[in-house]
C-alpha positions as CSV (number, residue, x, y, z in Angstrom):
1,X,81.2,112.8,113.8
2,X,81.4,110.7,117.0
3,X,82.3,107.6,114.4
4,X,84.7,109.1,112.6
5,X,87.0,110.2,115.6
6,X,86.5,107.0,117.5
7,X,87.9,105.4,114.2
8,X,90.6,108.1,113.9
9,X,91.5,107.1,118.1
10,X,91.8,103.3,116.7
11,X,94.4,104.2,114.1
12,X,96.0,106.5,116.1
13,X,96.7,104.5,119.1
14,X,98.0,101.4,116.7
15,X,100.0,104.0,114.6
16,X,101.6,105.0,118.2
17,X,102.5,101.5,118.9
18,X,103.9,100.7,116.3
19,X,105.7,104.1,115.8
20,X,107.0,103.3,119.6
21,X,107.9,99.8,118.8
22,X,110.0,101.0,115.7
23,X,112.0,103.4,117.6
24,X,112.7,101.4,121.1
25,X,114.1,98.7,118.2
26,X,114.7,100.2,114.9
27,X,116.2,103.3,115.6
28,X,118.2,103.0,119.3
29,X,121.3,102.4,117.8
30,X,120.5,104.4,114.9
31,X,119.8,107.6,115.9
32,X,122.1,109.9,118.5
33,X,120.6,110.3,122.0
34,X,119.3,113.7,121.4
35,X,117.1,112.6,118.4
36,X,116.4,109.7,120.3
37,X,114.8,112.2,122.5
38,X,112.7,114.0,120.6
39,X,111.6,110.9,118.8
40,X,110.3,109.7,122.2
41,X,108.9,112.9,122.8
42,X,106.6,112.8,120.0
43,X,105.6,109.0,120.6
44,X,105.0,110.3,124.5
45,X,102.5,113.7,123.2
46,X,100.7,110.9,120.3
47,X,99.6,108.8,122.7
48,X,98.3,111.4,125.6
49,X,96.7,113.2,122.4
50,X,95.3,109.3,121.0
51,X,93.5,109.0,124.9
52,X,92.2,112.4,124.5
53,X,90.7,111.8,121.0
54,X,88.9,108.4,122.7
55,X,87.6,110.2,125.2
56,X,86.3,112.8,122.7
57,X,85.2,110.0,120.8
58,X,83.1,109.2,123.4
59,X,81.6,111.9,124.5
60,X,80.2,113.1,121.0
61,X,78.3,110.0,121.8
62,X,76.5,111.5,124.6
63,X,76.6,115.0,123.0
64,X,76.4,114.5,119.3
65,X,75.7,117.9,118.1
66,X,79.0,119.6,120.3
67,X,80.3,121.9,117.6
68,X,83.1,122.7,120.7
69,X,83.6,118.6,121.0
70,X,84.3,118.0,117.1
71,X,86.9,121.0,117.4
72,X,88.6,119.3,119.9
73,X,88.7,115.9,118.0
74,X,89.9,117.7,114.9
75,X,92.3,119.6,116.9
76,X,93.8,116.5,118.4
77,X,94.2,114.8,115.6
78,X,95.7,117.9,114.0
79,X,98.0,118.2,116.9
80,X,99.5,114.8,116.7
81,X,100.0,115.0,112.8
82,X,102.1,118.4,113.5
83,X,103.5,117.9,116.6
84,X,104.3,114.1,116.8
85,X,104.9,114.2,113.0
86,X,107.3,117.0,113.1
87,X,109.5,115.0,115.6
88,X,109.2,112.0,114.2
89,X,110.3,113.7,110.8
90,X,112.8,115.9,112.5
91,X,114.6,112.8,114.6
92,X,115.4,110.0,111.2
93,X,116.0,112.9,109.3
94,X,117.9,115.8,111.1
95,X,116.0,118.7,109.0
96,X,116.1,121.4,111.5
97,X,113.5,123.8,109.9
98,X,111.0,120.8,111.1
99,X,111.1,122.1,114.7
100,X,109.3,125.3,113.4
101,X,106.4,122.9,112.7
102,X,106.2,121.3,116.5
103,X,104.5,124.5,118.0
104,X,101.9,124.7,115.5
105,X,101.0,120.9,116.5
106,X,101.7,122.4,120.4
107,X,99.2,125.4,119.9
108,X,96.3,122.6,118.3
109,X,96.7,120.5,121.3
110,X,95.8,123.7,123.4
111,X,92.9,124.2,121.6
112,X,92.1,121.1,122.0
113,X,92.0,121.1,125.6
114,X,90.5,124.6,125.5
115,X,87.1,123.2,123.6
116,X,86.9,120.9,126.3
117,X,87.2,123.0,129.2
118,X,84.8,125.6,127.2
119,X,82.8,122.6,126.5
120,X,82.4,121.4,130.2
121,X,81.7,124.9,131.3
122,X,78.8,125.6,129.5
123,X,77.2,122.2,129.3
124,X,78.1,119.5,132.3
């Protein structure tokens, strides 16, 4: 498991570059201010959410059989496909209903962090 989220941290973070790059050049005189905004706002969650899948990664290495670790990975990753997908989706193409779709990414992220905390209580 370890392996497959550190793999899924390295794609993340260069999908989160490149995602960044595309709108700082490709879409600021493209998109309106406001969409500009929630574009960066899902580039800013994808990469907080990519460093706390590395550092999931990472400790699955020192605690392979975490059950509450491999939630959090897969909750991350989750998250960012919802919540930074949803915005990303939402600002180049103004479909409204897409908003509905942020929380759900908002409320996997939380989970996310709750593993961990759950995690640390019990075991470090």
């Amino acid at each position: 498991m370890a392996k497959l989220i550190l793999l899924s941290t390295g794609i993340s973070g260069a999908l989160a570059v490149m995602l960044g790059a595309f709108g700082a050049h490709g879409l600021k005189s493209r998109l309106a201010e406001n969409l500009l905004t929630v574009y960066q706002t899902g580039i800013q969650y994808h990469f907080y959410h990519t460093l706390a899948l590395g550092f999931v990664a990472l400790a699955l290495y020192r605690w392979p059989g975490s059950t509450l670790l491999s939630v959090a990975g897969w909750s991350f990753i989750i998250g960012i496909l919802l919540f930074s997908g949803s915005l990303y989706l939402l600002a180049v193409t103004g479909i409204k209903w897409l908003g509905a779709v942020t929380p759900i990414g908002g409320v996997a992220f939380i989970i996310g962090w709750a593993c961990i905390s759950w995690f640390a209580a019990r075991n470090v």
